[in-house]
Backbone as a chain_set.jsonl record, in Angstrom:
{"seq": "XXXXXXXXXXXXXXXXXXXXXXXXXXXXXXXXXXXXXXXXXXXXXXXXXXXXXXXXXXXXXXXXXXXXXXXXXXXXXXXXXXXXXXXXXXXXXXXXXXXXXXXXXXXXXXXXXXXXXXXXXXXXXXXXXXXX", "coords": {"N": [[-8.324, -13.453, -3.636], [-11.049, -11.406, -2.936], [-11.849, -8.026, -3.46], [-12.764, -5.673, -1.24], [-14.621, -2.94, -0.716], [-13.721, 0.488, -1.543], [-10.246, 1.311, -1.47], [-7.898, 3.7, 0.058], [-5.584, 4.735, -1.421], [-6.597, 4.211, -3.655], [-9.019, 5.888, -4.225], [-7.36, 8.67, -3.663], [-5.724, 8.29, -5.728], [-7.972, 8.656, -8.091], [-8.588, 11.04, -7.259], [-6.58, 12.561, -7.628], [-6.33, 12.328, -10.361], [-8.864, 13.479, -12.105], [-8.576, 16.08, -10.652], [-5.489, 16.643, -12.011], [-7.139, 16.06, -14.763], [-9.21, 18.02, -15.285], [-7.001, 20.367, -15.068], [-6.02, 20.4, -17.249], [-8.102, 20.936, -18.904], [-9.561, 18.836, -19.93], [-12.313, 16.576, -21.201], [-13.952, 13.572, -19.458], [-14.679, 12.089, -21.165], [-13.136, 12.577, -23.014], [-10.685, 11.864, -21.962], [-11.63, 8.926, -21.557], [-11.097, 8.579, -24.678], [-8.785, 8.739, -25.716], [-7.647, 6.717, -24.374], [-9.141, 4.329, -24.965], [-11.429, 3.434, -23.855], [-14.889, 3.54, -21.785], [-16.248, 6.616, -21.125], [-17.709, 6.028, -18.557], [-15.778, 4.199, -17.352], [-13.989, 5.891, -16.829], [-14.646, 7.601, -14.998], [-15.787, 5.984, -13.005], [-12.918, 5.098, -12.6], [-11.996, 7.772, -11.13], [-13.645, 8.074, -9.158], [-12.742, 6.439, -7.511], [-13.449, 3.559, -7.555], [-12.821, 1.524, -9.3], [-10.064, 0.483, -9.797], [-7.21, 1.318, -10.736], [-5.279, 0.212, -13.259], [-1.422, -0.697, -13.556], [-0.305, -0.25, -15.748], [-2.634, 1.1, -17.041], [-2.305, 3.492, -15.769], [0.592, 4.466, -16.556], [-0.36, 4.9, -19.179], [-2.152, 6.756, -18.597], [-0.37, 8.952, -17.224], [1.208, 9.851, -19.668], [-0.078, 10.142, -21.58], [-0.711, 12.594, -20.61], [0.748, 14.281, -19.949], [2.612, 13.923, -17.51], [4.173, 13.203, -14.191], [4.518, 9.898, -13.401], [4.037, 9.817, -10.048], [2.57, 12.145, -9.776], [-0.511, 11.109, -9.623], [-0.078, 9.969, -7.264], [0.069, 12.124, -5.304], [-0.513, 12.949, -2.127], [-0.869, 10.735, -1.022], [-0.18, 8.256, 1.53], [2.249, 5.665, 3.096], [0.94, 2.532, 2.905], [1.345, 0.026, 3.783], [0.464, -2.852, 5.935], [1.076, -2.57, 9.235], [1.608, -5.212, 10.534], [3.191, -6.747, 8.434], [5.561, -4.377, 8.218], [6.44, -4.579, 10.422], [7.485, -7.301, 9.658], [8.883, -6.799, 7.682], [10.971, -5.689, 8.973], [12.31, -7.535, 11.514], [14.863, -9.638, 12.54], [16.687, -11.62, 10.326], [15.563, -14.856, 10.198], [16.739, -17.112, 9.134], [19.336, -18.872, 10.037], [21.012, -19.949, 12.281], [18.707, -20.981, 13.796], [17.734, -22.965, 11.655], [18.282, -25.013, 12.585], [17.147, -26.148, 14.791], [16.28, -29.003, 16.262], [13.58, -29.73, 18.071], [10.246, -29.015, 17.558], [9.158, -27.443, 19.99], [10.473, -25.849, 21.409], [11.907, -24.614, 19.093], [9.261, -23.206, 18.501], [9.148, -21.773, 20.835], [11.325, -19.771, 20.556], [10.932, -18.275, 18.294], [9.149, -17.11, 19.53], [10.328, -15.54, 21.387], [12.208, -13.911, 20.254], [10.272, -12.958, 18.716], [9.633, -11.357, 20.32], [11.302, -9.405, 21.46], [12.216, -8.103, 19.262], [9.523, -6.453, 18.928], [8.675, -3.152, 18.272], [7.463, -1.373, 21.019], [4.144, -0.879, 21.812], [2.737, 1.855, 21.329], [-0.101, 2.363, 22.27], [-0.333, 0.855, 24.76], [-0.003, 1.05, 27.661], [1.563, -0.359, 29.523], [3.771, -1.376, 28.29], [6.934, -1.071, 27.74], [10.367, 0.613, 26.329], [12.644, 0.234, 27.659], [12.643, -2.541, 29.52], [13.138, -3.924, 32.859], [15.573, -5.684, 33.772]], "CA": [[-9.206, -12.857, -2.668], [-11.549, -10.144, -3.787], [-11.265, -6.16, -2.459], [-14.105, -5.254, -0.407], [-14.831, -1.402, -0.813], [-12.59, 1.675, -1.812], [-8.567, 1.723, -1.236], [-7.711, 5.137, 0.367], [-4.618, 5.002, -2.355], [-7.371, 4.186, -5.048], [-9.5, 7.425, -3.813], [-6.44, 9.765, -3.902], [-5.22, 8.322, -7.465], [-8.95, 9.18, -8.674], [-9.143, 12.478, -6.794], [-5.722, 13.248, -8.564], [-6.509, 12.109, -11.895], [-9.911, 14.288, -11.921], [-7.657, 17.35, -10.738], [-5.177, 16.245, -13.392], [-7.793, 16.293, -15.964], [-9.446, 19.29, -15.01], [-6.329, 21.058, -14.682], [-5.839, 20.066, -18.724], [-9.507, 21.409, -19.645], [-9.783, 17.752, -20.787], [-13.361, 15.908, -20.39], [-13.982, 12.459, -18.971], [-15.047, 11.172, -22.14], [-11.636, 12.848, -24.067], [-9.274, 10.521, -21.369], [-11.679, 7.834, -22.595], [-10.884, 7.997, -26.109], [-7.488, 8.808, -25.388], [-7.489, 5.41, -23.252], [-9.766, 3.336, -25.579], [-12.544, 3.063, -22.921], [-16.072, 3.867, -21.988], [-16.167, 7.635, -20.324], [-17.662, 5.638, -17.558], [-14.794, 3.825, -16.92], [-13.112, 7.039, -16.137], [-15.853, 8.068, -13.778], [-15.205, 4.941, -11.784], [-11.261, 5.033, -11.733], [-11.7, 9.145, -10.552], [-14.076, 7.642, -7.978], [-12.003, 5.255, -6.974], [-14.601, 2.337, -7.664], [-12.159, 0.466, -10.006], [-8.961, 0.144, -9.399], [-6.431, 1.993, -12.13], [-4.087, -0.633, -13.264], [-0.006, -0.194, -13.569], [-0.565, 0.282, -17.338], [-3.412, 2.478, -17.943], [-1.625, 4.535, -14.787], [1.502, 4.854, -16.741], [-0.713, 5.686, -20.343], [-2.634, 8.054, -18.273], [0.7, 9.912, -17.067], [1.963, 9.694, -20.944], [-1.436, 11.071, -22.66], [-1.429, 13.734, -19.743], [2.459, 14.294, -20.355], [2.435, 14.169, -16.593], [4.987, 11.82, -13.779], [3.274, 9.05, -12.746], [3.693, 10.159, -8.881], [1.309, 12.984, -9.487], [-1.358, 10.283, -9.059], [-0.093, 9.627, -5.711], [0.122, 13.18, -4.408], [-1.328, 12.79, -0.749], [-0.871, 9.183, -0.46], [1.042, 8.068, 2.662], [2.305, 4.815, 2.909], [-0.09, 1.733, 3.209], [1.516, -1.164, 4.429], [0.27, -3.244, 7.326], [2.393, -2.897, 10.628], [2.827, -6.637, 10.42], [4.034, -6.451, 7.602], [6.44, -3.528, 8.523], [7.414, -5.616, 11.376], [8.216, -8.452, 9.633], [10.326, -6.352, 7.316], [12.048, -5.336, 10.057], [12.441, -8.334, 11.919], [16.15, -10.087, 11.879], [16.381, -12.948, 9.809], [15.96, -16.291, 11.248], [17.239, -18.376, 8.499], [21.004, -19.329, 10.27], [21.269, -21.011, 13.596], [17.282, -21.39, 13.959], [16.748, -23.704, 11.259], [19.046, -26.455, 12.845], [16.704, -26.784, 15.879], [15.203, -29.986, 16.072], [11.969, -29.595, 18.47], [9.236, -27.897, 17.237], [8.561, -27.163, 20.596], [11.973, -25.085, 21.02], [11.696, -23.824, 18.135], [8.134, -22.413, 18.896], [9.6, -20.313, 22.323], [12.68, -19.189, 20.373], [10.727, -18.04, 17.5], [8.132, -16.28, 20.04], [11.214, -14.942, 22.132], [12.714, -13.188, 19.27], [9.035, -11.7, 17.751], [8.833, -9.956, 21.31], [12.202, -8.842, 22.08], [12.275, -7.142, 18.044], [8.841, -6.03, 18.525], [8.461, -2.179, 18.963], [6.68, -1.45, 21.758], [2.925, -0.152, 21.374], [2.23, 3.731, 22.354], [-1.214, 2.613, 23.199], [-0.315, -0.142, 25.704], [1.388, 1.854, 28.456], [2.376, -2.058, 29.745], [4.795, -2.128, 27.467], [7.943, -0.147, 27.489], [11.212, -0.554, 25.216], [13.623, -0.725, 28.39], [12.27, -2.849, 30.575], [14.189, -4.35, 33.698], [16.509, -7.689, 33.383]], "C": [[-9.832, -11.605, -3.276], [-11.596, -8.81, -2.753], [-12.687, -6.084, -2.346], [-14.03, -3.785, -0.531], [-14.014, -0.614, -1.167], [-11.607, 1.652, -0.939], [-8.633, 3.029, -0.799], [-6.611, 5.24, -0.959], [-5.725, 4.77, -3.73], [-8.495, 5.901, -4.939], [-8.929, 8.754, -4.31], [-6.076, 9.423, -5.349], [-6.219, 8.696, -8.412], [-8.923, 10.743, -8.665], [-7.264, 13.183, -7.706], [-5.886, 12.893, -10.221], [-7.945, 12.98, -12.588], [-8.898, 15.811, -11.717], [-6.551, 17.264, -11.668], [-5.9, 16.862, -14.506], [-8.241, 17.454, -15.748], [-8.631, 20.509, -15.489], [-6.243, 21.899, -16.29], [-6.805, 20.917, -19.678], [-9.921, 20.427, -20.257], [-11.551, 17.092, -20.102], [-13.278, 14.56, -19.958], [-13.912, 11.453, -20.43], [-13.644, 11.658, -22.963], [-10.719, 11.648, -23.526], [-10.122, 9.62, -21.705], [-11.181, 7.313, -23.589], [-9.571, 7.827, -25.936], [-6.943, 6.962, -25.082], [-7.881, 4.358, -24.4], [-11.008, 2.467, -24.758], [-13.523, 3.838, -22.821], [-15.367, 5.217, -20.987], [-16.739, 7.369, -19.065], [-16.701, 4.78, -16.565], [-13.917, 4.625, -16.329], [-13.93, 7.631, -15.262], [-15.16, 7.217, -12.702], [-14.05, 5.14, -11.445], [-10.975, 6.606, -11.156], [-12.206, 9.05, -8.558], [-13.311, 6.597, -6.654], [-12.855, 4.1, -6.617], [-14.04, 1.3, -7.784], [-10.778, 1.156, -9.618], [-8.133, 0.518, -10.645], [-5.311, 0.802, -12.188], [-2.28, 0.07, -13.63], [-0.296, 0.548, -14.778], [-1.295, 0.979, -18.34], [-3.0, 3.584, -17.175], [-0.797, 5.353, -16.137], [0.725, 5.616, -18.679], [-1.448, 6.696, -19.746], [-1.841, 9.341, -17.986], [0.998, 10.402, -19.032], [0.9, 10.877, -21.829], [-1.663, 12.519, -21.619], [-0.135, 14.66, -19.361], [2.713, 14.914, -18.369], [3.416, 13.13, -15.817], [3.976, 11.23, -13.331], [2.733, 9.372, -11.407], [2.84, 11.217, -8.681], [0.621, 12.223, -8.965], [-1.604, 9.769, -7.597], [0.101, 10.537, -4.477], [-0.884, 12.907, -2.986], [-1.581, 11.484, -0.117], [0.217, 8.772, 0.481], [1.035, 6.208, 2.782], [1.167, 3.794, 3.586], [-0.006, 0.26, 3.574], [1.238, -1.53, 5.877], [1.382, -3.204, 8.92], [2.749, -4.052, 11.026], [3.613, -6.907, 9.345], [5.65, -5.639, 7.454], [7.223, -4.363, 9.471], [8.213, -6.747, 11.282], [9.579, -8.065, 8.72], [11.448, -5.846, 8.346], [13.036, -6.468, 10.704], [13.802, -9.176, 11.551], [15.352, -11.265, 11.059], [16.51, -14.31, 10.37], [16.414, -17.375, 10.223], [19.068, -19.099, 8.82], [20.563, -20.217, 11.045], [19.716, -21.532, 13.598], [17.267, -22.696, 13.061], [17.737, -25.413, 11.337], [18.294, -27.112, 14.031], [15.794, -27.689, 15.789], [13.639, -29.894, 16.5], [11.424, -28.504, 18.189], [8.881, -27.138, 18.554], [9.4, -25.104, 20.901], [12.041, -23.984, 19.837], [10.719, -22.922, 18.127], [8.383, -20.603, 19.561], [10.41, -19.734, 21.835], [12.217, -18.44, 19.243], [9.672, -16.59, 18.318], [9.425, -15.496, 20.96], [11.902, -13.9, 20.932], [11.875, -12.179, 18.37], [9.133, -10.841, 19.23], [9.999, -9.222, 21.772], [12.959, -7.538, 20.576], [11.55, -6.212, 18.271], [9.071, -4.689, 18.932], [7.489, -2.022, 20.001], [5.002, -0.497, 21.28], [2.216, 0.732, 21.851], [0.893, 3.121, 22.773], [-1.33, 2.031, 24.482], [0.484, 0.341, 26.308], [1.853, 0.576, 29.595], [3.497, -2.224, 29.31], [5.634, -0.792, 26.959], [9.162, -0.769, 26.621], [12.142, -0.527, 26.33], [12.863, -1.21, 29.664], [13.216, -3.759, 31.633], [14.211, -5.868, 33.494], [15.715, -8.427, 34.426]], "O": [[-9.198, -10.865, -4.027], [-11.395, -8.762, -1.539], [-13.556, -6.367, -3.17], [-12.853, -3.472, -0.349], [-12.977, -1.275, -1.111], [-11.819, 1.901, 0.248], [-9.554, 3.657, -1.321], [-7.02, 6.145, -1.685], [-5.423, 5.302, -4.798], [-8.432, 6.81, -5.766], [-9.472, 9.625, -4.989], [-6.143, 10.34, -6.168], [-5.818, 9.067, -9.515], [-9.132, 11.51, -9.605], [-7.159, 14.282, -8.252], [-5.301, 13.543, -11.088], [-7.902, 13.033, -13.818], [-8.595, 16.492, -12.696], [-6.739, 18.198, -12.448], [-5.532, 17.868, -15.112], [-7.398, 18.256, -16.151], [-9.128, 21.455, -16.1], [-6.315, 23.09, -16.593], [-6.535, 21.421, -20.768], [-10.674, 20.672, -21.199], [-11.902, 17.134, -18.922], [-12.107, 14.225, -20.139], [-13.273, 10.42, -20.632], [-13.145, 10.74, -23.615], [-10.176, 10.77, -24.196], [-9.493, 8.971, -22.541], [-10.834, 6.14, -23.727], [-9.15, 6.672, -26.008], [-6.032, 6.31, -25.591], [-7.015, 3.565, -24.769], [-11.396, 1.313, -24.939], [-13.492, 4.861, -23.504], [-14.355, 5.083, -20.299], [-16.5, 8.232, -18.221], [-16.815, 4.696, -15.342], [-13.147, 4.249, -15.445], [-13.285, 8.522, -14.708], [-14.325, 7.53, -11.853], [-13.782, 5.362, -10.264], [-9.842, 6.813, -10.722], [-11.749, 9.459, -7.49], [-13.422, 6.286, -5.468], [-12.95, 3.72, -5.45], [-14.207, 0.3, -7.086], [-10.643, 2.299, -9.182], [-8.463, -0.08, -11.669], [-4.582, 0.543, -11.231], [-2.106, 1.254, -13.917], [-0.496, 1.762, -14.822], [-1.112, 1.327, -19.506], [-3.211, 4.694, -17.664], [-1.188, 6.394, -16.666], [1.228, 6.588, -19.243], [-1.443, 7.729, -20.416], [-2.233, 10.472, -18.273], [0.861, 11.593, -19.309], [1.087, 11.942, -22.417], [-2.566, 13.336, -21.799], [-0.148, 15.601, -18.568], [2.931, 16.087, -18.064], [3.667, 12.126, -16.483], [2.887, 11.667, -12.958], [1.52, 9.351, -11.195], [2.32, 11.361, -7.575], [0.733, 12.229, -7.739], [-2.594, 9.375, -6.981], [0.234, 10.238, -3.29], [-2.079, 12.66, -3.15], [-2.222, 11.185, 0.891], [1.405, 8.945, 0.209], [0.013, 5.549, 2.592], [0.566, 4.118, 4.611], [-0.945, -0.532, 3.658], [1.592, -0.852, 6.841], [2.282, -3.959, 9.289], [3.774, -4.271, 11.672], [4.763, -7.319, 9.492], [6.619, -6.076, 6.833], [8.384, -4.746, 9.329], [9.085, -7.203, 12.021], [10.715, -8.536, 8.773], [12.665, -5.741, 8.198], [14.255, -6.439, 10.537], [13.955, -9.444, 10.36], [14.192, -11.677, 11.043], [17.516, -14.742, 10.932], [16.421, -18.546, 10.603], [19.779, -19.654, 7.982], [19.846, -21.158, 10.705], [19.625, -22.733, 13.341], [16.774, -23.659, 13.649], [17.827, -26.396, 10.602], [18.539, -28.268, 14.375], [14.663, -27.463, 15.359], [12.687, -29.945, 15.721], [11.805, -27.352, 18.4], [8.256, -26.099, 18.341], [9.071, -23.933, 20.712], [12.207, -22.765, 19.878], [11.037, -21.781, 17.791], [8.166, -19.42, 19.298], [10.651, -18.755, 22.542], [13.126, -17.679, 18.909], [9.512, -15.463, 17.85], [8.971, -14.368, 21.15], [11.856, -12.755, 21.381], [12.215, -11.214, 17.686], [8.707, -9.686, 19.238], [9.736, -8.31, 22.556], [13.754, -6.606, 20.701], [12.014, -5.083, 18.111], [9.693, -4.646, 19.994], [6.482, -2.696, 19.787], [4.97, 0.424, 20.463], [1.264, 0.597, 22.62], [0.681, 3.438, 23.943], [-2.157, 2.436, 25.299], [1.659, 0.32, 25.941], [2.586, 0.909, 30.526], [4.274, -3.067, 29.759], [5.304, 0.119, 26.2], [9.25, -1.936, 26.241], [12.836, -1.53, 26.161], [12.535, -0.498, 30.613], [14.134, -4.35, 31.065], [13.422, -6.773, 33.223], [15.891, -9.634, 34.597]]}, "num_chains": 1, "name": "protein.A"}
């Protein structure tokens, strides 16, 4: 699938790698050579255009004798809340996967996403004790 517009975590790893360099007195075109790339290439990954990979991250920390998490100063986590939820979520691989009907299986699968789910501050419908 291809990325549609600027990452907020690609933004902040630019906007710290620019303050980074700066900090250094280094120019755009020095972390080029450094790198083995065009000084526009470092334009883009400050911009957060392109996308810094694991491995020019970790040579950019190295040539900038810097930890890698500088790069991520101001970055707050970025996982989806379904995601979060599903990490959360017990595991259904025991008793569940003996039930024959799909149908059964359906309601017991939807009974268990809503009785995990946290409830949602904006939906004042939906409280976490609600009556038996």
């Amino acid at each position: 699938m291809a990325r549609t517009g600027k990452s907020t975590v690609d933004l902040i790893i630019g906007e710290n790698l620019a303050r980074v360099r700066k900090a250094r007195g280094l120019s755009q075109s020095s972390i080029a050579e450094l790198l083995g790339i065009t000084f526009q290439q470092v334009q883009k990954y400050e911009k957060g255009t392109n996308r810094v990979s694991a491995s020019v991250l970790f040579e950019l920390a190295q040539a900038l004798s810097v930890p890698m998490d500088d790069f991520f100063h101001g970055a707050e986590p970025t996982i989806h809340n379904d995601l979060r939820r599903s990490l959360r979520a017990p595991s259904l691989s025991g008793d569940l996967s003996t039930v024959k009907s799909a149908a059964v299986k359906k309601a017991l699968l939807s009974l268990i996403r809503e009785v995990s789910a946290e409830p949602d501050e904006d939906d004042p419908s939906r409280t976490r004790n609600r009556p038996h």
